[in-house]
N, C-alpha and C positions, 0 to 999 in steps of 0.2 A: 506488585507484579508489574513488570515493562512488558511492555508489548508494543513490537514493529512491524507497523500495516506497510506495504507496497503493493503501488498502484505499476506493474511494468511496462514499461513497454519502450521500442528503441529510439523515438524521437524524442520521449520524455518518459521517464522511470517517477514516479509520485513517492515519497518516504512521508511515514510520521511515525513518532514514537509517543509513546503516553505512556504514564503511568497509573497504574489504580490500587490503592490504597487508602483502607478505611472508610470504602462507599464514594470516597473521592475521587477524581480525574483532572490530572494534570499535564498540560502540553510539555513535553520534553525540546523535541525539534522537529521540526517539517520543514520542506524542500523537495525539488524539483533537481533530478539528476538530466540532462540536457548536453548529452555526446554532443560535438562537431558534426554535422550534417554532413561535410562534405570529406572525412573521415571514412576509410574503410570498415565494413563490417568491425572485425575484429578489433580494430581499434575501440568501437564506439562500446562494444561489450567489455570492453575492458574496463573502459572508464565507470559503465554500471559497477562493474566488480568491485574495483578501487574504493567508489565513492561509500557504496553499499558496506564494505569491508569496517572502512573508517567508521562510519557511521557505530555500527555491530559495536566492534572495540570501544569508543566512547559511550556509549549508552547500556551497554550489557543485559539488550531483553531477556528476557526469560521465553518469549514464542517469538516467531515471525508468519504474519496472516497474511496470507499471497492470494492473487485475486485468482481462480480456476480459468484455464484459459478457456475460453469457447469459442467455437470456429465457425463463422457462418463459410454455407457452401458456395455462396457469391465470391466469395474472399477466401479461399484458401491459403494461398502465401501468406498471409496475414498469421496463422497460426505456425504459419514453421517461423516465422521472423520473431516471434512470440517467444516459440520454445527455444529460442536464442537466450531470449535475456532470461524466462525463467529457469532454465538451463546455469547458470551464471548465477541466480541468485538460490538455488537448491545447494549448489555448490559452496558458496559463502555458508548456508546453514552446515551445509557437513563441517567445513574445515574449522568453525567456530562451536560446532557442537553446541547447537541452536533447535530448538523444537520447531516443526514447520507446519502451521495448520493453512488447511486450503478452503474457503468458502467462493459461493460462486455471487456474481454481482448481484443479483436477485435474490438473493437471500440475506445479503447485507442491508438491500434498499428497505425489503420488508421489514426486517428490525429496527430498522434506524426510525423509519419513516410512515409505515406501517402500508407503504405500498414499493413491491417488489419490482414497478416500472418508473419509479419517479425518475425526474431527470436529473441530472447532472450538478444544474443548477440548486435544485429542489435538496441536493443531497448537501451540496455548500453549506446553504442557507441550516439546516440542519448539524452541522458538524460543526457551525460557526456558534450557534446559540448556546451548544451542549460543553464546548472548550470553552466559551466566554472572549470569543475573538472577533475580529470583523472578517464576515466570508470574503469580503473583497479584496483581501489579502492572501489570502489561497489562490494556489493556481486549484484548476478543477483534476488536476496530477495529485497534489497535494491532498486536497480536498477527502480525492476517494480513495489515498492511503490511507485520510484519519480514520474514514469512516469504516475501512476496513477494520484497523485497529477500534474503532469503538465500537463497530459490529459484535467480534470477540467478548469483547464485555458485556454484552446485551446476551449473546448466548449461551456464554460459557460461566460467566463471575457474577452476574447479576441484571435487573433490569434499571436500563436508563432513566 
């Protein structure tokens, strides 16, 4: 089974792909999708699209694990600029006819980590040991797509 976590969002979109087969896990690709800043909206959405698209077509998951938006009430624009790029990557799941499961960040942290509030950092460090990579090579975009994607695994196909 392949499975592609993203991490969304418009200054940085986080991807990883993994595979799991035979109790095993394998890093496929990870990366940081990273629009032009000084790019129009729609522009910068597109380039998610694009990059996300490509992605899709070479690796041919079988689900894609999107992070649940949550909106704090401090920051509400933050969740319409949100449902921009998830907007755009629901989209890629339809037109490739892609399964879409949605966990929320706390729920990934508690599986992974076995605390639902770890940091960021905490989560690397964790995503780095379980692939056999160096976290310092992850952006922390990266990072919380894989863990996304290894969250799935923990909850759905087996325990880590």
């Amino acid at each position: 089974m392949r499975i592609l976590g993203v991490d969304p969002g418009l200054k940085a979109t986080g991807y990883g792909v993994v595979e799991f087969e035979a109790n095993r896990i394998k890093l496929l690709e990870t990366g940081t999708i990273e629009p032009r800043q000084k790019d129009f909206i729609q522009n910068r959405i597109k380039t998610i699209y694009v990059a996300l698209s490509e992605v899709v077509d070479q690796h041919r998951p079988d689900v894609l694990v999107l992070e649940k938006l949550y909106a704090h009430y401090n920051h509400p624009t933050t969740a319409s600029i949100l449902g921009h790029v998830r907007g755009v990557i629901c989209l890629v799941c339809a037109q490739k006819d892609l399964g879409l499961v949605e966990h929320s960040v706390k729920r990934i942290r508690q599986a992974l980590t076995g605390n639902g509030n770890a940091s960021k950092l905490q989560v690397r460090r964790v995503v780095g040991q379980a692939l056999g990579i160096d976290e310092n090579k992850l952006t922390l975009d990266a990072s919380d797509a894989l863990a996304l994607a290894l969250g799935y695994i923990h909850l759905h196909c087996r325990r880590l």
